[in-house]
C-alpha positions as CSV (number, residue, x, y, z in Angstrom):
1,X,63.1,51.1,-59.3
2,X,65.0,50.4,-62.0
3,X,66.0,53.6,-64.1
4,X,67.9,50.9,-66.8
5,X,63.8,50.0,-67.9
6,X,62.4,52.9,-68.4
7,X,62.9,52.3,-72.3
8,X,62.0,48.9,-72.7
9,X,60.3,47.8,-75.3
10,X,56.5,47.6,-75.1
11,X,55.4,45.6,-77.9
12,X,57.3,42.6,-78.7
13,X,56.5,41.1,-82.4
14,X,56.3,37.6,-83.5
15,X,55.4,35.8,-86.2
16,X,51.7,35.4,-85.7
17,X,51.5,37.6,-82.6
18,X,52.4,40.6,-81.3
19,X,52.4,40.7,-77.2
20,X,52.4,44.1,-76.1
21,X,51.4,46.4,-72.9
22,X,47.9,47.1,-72.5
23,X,46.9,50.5,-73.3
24,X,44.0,52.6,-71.7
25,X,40.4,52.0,-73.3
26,X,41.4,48.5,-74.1
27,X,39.2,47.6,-71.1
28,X,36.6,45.7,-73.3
29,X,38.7,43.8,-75.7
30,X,39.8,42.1,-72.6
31,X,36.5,41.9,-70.7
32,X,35.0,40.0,-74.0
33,X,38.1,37.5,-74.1
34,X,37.6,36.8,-70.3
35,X,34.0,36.4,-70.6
36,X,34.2,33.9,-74.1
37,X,36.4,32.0,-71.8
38,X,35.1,32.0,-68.3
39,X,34.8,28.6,-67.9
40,X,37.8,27.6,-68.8
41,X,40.0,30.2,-66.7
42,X,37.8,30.4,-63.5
43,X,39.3,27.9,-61.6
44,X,43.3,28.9,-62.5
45,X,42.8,32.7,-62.7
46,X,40.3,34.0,-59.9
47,X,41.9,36.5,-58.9
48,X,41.7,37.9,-62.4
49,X,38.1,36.9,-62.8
50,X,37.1,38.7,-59.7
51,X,39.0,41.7,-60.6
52,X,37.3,41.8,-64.6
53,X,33.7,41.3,-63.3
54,X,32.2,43.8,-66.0
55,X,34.1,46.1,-68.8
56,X,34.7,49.1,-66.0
57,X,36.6,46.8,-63.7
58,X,38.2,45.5,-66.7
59,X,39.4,49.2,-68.0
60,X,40.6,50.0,-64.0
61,X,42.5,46.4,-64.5
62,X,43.9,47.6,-67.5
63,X,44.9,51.0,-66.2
64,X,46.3,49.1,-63.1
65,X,48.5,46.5,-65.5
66,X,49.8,49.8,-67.1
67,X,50.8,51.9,-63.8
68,X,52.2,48.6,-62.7
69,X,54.4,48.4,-65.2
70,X,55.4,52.4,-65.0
71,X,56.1,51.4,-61.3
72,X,58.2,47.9,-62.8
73,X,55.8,46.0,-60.3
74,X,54.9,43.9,-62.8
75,X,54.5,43.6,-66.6
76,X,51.2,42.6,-68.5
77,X,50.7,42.1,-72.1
78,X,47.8,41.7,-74.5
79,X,48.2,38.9,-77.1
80,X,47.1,40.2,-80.6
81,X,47.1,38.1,-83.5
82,X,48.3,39.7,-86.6
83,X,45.9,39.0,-89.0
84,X,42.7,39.6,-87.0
85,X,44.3,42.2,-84.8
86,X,42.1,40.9,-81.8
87,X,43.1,40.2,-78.6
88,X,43.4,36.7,-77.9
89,X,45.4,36.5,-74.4
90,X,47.1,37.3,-71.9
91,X,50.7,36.7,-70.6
92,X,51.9,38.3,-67.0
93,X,55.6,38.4,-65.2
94,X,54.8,39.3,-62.1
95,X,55.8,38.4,-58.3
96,X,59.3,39.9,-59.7
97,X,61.6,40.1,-57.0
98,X,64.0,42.2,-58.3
99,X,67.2,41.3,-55.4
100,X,67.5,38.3,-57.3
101,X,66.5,39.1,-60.0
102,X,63.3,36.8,-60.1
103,X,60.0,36.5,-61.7
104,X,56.9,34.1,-62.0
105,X,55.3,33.8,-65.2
106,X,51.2,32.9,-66.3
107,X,49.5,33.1,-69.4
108,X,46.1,31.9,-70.9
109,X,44.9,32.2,-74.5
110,X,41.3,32.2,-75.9
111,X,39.7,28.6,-76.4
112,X,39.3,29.1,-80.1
113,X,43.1,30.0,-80.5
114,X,44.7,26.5,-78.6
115,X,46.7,24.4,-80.1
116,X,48.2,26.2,-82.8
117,X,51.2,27.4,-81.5
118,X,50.5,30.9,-80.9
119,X,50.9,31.3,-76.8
120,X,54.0,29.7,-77.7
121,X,55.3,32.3,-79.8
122,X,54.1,34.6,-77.5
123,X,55.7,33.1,-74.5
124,X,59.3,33.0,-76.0
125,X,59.1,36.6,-76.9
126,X,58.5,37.2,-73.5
127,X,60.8,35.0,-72.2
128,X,63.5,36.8,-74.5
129,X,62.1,40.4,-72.7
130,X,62.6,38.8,-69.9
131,X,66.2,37.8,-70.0
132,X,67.9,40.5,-72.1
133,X,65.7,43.9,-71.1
134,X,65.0,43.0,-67.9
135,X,67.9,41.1,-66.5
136,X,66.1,38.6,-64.9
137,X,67.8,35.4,-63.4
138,X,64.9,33.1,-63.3
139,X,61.2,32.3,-64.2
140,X,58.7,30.3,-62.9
141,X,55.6,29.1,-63.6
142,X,53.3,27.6,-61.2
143,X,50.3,25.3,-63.0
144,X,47.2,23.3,-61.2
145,X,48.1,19.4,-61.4
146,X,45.8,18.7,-63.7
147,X,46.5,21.6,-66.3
148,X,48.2,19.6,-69.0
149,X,48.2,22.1,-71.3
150,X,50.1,24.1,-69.6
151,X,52.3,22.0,-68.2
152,X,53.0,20.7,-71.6
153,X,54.0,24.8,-73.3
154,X,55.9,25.3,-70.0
155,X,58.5,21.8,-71.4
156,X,58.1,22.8,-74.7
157,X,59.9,26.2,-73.8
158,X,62.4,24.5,-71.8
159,X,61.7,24.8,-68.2
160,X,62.4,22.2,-65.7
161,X,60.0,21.0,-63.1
162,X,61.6,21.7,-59.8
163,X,58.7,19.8,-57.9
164,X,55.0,20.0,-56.0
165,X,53.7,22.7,-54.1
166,X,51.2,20.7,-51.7
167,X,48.1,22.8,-50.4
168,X,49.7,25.9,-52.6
169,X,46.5,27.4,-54.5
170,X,42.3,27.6,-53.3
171,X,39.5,27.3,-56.2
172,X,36.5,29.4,-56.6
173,X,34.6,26.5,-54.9
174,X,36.8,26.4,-51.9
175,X,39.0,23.2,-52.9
176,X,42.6,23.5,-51.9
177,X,45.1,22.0,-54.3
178,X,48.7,21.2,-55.3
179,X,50.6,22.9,-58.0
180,X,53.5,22.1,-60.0
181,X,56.5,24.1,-60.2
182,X,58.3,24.6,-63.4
183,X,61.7,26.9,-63.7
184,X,63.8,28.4,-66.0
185,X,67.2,30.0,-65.7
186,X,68.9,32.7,-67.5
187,X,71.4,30.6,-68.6
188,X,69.7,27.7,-69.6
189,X,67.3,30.1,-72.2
190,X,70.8,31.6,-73.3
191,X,72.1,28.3,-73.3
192,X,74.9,29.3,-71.3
């Protein structure tokens, strides 16, 4: 454990969105965003999916995200838009090994909400948590082949594909496929 983090900060502001640690009774806010976009996330988050089966799995998913980040396991935050004030994703750094210091990084924003920008945002203020609070060396993100969109945000915030993980990730349906592997270094996002 790291006693240098127990003050970082918690919500991190930008100009559309604020991405911020999940706080006890938000249980449902996330079960409705998961469920408005189940088909879309089933087959690139099941893990999640099968942890937020109904809104009192999704509060002990909440709570968990929250002691997690106490314990500096990993770190969750809600995406809120400003002006509605609802939640509209999710971003996660998590697998953190901290001998490094090293991280992976996901994220998935509601279907009414693409394209506009806003997971971007969100991303880079985490990305800047990332670096400065939490020290970290490098990030990666791991996306399914044909997950464009992501793929796409990942280059748009400057990481590098660093090649193909073959066999790396099982579907709901039982299908076993490759990922891609983006990174990004600490001195590259300082521009060091």
């Amino acid at each position: 454990m790291q006693s240098r983090l127990f003050n970082v900060d918690t919500a991190l502001v930008a100009s559309r969105t604020v991405a911020r640690r999940f706080r006890e009774q938000e249980g449902d806010a996330l079960y409705d965003l998961i469920q408005d976009n189940h088909s879309r996330l089933e087959d690139h988050f099941p893990k999640t999916m099968e942890m937020i089966r109904d809104k009192e799995h999704a509060e002990f998913f909440v709570r968990k995200m929250l002691a997690s980040w106490l314990m500096q396991e990993e770190f969750a935050f809600g995406v809120w838009e400003n002006k509605s004030a609802a939640l509209i994703g999710m971003i996660r750094l998590f697998r953190i090994d901290w001998r490094v210091p090293k991280a992976e990084l996901n994220y998935f924003i509601h279907k009414d909400h693409t394209g506009k920008g806003l997971m971007a945002e969100s991303v880079k203020v985490v990305l800047r948590f990332a670096f400065h609070q939490l020290e970290l060396e490098k990030i990666a993100i791991r996306t399914a082949m044909d997950n464009i969109p992501s793929q796409r945000l990942a280059r748009k915030l400057g990481f590098r594909r660093e090649g193909d993980l073959r066999a790396d990730f099982k579907k709901p349906s039982g299908e076993v496929i490759d990922t891609m592997l983006f990174g990004l270094t600490r001195g590259e996002f300082l521009g060091i």
